[in-house]
C-alpha positions in Angstrom: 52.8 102.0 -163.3 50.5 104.4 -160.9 47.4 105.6 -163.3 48.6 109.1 -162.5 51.8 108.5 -163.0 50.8 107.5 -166.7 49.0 110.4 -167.1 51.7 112.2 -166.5 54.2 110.6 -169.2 51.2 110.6 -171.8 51.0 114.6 -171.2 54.9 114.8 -171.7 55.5 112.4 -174.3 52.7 114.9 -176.4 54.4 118.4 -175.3 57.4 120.4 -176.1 56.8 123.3 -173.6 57.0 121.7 -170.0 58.5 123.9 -167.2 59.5 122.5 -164.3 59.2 124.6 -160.8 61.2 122.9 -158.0 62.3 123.4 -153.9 64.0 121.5 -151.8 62.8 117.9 -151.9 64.6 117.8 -155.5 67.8 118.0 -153.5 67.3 115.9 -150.5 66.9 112.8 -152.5 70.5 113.6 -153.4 71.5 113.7 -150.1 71.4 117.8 -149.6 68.4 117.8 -146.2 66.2 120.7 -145.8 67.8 123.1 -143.9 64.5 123.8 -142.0 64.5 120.7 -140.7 65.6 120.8 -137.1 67.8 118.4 -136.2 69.7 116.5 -133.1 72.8 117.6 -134.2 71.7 121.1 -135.0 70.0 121.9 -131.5 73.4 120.8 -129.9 75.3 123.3 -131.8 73.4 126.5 -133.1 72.1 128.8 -130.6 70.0 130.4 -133.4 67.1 129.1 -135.8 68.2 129.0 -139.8 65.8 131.7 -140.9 67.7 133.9 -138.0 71.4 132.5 -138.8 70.3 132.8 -143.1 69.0 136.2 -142.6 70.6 139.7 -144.3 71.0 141.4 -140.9 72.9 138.5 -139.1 75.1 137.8 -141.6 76.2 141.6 -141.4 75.9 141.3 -137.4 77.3 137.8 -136.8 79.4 136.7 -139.7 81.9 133.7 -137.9 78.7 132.3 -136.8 77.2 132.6 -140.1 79.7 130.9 -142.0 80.0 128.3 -139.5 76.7 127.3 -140.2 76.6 128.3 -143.7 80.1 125.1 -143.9 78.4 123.1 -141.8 75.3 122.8 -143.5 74.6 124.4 -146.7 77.8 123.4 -148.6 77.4 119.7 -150.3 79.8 119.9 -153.1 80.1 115.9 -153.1 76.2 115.9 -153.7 75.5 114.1 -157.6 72.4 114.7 -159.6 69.4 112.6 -158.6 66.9 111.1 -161.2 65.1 114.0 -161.1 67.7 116.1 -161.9 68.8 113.7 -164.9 65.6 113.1 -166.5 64.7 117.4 -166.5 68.4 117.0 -168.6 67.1 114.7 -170.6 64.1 116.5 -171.6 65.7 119.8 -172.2 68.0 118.0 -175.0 65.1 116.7 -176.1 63.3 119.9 -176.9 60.5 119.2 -174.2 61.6 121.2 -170.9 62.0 124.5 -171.9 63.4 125.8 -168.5 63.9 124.8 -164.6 62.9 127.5 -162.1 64.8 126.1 -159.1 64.7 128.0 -155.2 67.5 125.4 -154.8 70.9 126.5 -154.7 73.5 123.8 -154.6 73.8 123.7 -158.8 72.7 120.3 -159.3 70.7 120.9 -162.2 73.3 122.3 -163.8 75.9 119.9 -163.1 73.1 117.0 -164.5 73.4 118.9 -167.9 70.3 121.2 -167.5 71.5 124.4 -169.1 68.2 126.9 -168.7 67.5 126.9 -165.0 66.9 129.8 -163.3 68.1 129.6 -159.5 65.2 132.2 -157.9 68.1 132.3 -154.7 71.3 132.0 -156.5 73.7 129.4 -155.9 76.4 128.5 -153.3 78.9 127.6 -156.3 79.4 131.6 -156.9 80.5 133.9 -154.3 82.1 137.8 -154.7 83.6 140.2 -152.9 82.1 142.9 -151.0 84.1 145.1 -151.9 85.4 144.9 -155.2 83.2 142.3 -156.5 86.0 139.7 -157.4 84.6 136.0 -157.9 85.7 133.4 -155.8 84.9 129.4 -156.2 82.7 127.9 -153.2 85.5 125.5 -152.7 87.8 128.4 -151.3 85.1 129.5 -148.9 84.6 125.5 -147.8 88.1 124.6 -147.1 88.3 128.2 -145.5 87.8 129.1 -141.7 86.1 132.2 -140.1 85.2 135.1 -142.1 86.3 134.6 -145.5 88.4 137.7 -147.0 89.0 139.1 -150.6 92.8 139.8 -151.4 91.8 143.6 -151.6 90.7 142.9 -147.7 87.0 142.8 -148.4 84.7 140.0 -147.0 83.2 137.6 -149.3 79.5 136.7 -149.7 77.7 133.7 -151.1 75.8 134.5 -153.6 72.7 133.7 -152.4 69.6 135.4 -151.8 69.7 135.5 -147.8 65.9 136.0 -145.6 65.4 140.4 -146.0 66.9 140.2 -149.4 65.3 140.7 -152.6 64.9 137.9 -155.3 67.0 139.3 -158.7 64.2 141.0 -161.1 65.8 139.7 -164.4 65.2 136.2 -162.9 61.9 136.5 -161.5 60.4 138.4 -164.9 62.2 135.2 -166.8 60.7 132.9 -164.9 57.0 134.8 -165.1 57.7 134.8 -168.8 58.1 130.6 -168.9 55.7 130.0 -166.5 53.1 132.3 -168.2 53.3 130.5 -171.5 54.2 126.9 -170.8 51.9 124.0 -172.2 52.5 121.7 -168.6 54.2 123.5 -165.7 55.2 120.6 -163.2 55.8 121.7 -159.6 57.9 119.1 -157.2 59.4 118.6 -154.2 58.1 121.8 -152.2 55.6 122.6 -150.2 54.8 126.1 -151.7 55.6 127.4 -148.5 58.7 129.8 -149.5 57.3 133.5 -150.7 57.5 135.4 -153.2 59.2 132.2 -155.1 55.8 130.2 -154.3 53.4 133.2 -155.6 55.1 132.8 -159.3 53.3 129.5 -160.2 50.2 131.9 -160.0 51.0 133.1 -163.8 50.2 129.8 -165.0 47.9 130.3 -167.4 47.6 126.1 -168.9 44.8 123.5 -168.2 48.1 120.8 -166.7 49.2 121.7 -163.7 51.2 118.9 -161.8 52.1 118.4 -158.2 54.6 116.0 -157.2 55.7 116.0 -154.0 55.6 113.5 -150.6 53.3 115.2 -148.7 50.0 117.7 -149.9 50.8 121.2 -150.4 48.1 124.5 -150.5 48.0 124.1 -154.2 47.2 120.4 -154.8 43.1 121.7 -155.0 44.0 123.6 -158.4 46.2 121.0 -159.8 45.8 119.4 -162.6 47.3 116.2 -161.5 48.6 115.3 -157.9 51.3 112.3 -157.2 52.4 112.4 -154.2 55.6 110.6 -153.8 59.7 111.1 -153.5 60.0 112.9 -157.0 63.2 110.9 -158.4 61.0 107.6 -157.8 58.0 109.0 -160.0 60.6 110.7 -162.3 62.5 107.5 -162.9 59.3 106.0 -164.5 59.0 109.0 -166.8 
């Protein structure tokens, strides 16, 4: 085992107040990729970049394209928990992981058994109307086509937080509160590049701060601890 890596499991095995603070890279080891990522396939068929198509203003303006991107690429309800995801489980029943703060939203955490995870912008499983705000499960909006439409006639929206929308206040203020008083707050798989979800690992207030993730990030100088690797591989030895 990497020295670091045993560093790591000697802080965890001794604490009962670990938060965990995770992006993207979580997910793409269970197959989800990074949306940001530009792709073959995408140039060919999107005229727009994702931060344009993902946006508040074009999802009003251009809603058929939206969802056809939206199906196309941020819908992976086949996707199964990774080690990462099952080992943050573990440690919750355990008493050690006191909550996930996730900017993920495709519910994995959950369906590994997490229970306290706070999804900074929301989830793909839950979508509402517009209109009348009735619920509708992500698997009618996949098997869908075009503009998906509430029975009243409204049109539904995913309920995620989209680019020129605000993160939900009760789930920022929760997070602050874990992060603020956590014993090890363990940051993986994101570059710390997303704001305002990035600016919330300033409230850490502990002396082990961990970064795990492939490549550096702007906040490996005032860790604690840095692995870099594919986070299910270093969790899997945890």
């Amino acid at each position: 085992m990497d020295a670091n890596v045993a560093k790591l499991k000697n802080w965890i095995d001794a604490s009962d107040n670990i938060v965990f603070f995770g992006g993207a890279g979580v997910s793409t080891e269970s197959g989800i990729p990074d949306f940001r990522s530009v792709d073959g396939l995408y140039n060919q068929q999107y005229k727009y970049p994702p931060e344009t198509i993902l946006s508040h203003t074009f999802f009003l303006s251009e809603t058929e394209e939206f969802y056809r991107f939206y199906r196309a690429k941020m819908l992976a309800l086949d996707a199964q928990p990774n080690a990462a995801h099952r080992k943050l489980a573990e440690w919750e029943q355990q008493g050690k992981c006191r909550a996930v703060v996730t900017q993920n939203i495709d519910g994995l955490h959950q369906k590994a058994g997490s229970k306290e995870v706070l999804e900074l912008h929301g989830s793909v499983l839950r979508n509402y109307c517009m209109r009348c705000r009735k619920p509708y499960d992500v698997r009618d909006i996949a098997a869908g086509h075009g503009i998906p439409k509430c029975s009243c006639g409204g049109m539904i929206k995913p309920d995620v937080v989209l680019y020129e929308e605000s993160l939900d206040n009760y789930t920022i203020n929760k997070s602050v509160e874990y992060i603020s008083s956590a014993d090890i707050l363990i940051i993986g798989g994101t570059s710390l590049a997303v704001y305002p979800a990035a600016s919330l690992i300033n409230y850490y207030r502990g002396n082990k701060l961990v970064l795990v993730n492939k490549t550096a990030t702007p906040a490996d100088r005032r860790a604690d601890l840095v692995i870099h690797g594919a986070i299910g591989e270093v969790f899997s030895q945890l």
